[in-house]
Backbone bond lengths (Angstrom), bond angles and torsions (degrees), N, CA, C in turn:
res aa  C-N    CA-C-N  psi(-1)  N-CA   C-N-CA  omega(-1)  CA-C   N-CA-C  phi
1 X - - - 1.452 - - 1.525 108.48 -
2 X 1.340 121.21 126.90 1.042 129.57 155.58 1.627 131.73 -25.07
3 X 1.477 137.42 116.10 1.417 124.22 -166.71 1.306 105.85 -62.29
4 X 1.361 128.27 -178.02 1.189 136.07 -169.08 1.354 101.49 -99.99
5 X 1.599 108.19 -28.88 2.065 103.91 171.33 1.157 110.75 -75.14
6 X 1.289 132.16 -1.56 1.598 135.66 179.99 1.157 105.28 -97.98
7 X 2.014 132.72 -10.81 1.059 118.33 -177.31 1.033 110.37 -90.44
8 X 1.537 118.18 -166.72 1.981 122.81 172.75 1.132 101.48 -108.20
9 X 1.598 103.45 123.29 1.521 100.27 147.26 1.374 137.53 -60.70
10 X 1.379 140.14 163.17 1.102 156.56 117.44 1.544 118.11 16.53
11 X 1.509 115.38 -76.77 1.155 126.29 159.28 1.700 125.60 -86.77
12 X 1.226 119.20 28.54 1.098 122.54 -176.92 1.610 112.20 -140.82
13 X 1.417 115.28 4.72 1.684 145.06 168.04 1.934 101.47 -46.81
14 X 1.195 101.41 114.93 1.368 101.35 163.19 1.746 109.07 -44.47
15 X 0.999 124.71 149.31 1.615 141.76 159.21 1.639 121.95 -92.97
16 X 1.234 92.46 167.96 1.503 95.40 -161.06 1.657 96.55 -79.91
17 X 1.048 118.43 1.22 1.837 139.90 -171.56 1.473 103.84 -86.66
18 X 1.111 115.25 -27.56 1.724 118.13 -169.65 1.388 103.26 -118.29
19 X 1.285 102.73 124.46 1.608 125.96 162.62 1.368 125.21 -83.81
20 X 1.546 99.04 130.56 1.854 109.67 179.06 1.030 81.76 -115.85
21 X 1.696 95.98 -164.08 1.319 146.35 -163.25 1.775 101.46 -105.41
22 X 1.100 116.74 87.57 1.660 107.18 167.01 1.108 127.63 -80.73
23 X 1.594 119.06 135.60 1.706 119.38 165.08 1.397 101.87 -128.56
24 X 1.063 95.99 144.28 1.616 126.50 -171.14 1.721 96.71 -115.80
25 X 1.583 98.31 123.86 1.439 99.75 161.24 1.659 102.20 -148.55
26 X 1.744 128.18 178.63 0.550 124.13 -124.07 2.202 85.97 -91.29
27 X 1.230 90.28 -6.57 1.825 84.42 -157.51 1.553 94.09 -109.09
28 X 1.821 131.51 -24.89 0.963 129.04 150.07 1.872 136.15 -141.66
29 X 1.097 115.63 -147.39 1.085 116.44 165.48 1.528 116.32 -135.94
30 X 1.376 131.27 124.44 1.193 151.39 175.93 1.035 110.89 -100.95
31 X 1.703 124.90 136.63 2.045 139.75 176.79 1.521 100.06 -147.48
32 X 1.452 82.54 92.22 1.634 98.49 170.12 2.154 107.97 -66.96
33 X 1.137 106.20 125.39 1.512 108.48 171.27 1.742 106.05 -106.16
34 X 1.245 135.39 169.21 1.355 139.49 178.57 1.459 91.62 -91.11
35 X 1.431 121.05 147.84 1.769 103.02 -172.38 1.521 83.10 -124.68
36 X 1.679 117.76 -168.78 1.797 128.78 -157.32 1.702 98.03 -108.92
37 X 1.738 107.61 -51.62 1.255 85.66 -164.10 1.249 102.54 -147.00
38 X 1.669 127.38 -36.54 1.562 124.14 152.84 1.676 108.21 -97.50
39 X 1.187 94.40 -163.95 1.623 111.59 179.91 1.579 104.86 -103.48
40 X 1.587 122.40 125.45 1.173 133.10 169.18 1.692 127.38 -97.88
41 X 1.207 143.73 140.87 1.011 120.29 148.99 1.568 115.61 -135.50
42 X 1.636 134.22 -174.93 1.310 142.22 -154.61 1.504 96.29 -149.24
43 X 1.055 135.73 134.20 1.292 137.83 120.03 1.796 136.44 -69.61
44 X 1.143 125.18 108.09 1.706 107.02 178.51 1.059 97.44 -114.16
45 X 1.365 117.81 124.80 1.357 126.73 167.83 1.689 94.83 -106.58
46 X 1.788 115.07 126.92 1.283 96.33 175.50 1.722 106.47 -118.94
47 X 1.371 123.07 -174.64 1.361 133.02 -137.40 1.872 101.25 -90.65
48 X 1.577 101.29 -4.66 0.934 99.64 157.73 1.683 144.80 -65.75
49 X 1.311 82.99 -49.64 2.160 125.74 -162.45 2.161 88.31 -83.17
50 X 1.330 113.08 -22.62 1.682 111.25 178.17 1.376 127.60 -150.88
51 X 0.919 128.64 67.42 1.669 142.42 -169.14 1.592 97.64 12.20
52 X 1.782 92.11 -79.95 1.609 131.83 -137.80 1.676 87.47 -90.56
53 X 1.658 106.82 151.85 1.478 104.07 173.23 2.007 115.96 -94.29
54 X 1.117 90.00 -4.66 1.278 92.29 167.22 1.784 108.45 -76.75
55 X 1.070 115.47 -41.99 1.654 109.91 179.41 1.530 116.99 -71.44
56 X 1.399 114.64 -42.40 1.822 115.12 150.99 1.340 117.10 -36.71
57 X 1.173 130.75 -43.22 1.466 135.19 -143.27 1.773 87.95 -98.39
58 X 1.323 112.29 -45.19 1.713 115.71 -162.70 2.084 86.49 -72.23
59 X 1.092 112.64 -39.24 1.462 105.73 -170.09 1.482 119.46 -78.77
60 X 1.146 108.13 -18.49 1.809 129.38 167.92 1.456 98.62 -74.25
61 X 1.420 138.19 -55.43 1.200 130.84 -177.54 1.773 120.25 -74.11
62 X 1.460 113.56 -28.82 1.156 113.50 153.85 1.960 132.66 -46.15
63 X 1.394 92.76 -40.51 1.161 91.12 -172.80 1.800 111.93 -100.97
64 X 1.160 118.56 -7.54 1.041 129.58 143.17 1.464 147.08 -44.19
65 X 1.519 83.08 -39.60 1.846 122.48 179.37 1.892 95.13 -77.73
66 X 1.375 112.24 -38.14 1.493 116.93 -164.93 1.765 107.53 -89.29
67 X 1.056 115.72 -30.66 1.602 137.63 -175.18 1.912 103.80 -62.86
68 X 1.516 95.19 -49.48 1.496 112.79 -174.23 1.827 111.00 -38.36
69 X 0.918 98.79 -46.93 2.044 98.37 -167.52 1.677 98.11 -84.25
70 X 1.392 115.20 -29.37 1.559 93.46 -171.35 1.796 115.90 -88.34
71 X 1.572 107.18 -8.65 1.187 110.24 151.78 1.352 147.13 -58.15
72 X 1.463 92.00 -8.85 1.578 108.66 162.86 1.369 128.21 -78.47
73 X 1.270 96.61 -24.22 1.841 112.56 -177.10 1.181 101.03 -104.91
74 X 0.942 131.89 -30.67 1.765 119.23 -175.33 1.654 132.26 -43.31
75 X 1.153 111.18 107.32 1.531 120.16 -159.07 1.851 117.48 -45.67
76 X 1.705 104.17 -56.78 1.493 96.69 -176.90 1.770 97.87 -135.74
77 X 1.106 120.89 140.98 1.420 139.34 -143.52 1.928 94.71 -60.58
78 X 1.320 126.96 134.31 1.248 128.90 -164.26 1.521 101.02 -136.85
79 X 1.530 125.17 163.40 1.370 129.18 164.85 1.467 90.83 -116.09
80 X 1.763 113.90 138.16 1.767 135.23 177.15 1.316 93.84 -112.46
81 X 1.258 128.22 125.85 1.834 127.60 152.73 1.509 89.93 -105.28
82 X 0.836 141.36 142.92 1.638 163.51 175.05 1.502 114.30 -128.53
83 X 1.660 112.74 83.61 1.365 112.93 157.51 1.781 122.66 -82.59
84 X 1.142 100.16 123.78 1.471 110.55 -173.24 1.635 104.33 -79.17
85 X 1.386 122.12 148.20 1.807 134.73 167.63 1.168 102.59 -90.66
86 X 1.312 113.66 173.85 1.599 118.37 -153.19 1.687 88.63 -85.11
87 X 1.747 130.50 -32.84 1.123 137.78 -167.96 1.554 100.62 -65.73
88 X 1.187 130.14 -11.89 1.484 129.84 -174.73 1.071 114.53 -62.34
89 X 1.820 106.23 -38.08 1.424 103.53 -178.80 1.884 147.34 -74.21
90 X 1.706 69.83 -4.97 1.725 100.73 175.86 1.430 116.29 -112.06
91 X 0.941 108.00 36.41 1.140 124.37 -164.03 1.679 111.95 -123.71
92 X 1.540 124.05 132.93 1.504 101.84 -172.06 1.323 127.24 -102.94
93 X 1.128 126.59 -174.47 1.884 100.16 -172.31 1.344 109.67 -83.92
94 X 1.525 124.88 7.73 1.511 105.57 174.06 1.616 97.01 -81.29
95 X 1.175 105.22 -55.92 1.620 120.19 -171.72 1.680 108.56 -23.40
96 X 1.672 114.21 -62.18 0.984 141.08 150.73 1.463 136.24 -21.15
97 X 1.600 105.95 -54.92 0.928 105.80 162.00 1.540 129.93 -71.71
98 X 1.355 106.97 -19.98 1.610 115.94 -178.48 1.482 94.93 -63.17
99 X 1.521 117.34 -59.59 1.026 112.66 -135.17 2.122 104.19 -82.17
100 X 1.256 93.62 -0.52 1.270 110.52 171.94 1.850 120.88 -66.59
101 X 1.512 97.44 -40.92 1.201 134.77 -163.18 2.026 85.09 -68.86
102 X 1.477 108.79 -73.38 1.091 122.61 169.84 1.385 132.87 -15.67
103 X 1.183 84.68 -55.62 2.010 103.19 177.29 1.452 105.43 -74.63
104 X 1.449 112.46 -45.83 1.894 96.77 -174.13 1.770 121.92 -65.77
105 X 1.631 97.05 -22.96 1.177 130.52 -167.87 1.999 90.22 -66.83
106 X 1.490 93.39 -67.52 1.736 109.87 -178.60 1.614 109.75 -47.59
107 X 1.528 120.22 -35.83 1.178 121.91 178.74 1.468 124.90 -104.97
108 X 1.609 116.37 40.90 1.208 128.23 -173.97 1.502 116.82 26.37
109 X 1.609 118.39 64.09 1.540 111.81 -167.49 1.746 80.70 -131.38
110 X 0.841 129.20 -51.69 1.970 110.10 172.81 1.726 110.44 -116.66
């Protein structure tokens, strides 16, 4: 699991005012932001993409769980929001993890 200083706060949420870097793939969506001083990231799973909050919560911690190792390598400190597609959830954690791999790869971050 991702530390809790690696997550986003509340008041510290990119805005709809600030521009990243988007990648689009087929299982989610990734918005790389330039970050200040560590590396942040977000999961939003919204009420669309998972009924129940127990299935949000298991798919927020999944990808959290997957985020964890490449934050070690990441060259210069970045903000990740990670909206997941409804296909994410059927999806397994290798699959996942590739396609994780993909996006940082796609967004020049390792």
């Amino acid at each position: 699991m991702l530390p809790s200083k690696n997550r986003i706060s509340r008041k510290d949420f990119p805005t709809h005012k600030d521009r990243g870097n988007r990648v689009f793939l087929p299982l989610f969506t990734a918005v790389f932001y330039k970050g200040n001083t560590i590396s942040h990231a977000s999961v939003v799973v919204s009420k669309k993409t998972a009924k129940t909050a127990v299935v949000r919560n298991k798919q927020r911690r999944r990808f959290y769980e997957l985020l964890e190792p490449y934050f070690r390598i990441i060259k210069a400190p970045i903000t990740v929001v990670i909206y997941p597609k409804a296909d994410a959830l059927k999806a397994s954690f290798s699959v996942l993890n590739i396609e994780i791999e993909k996006a940082l790869k796609q967004a020049k971050v390792i």
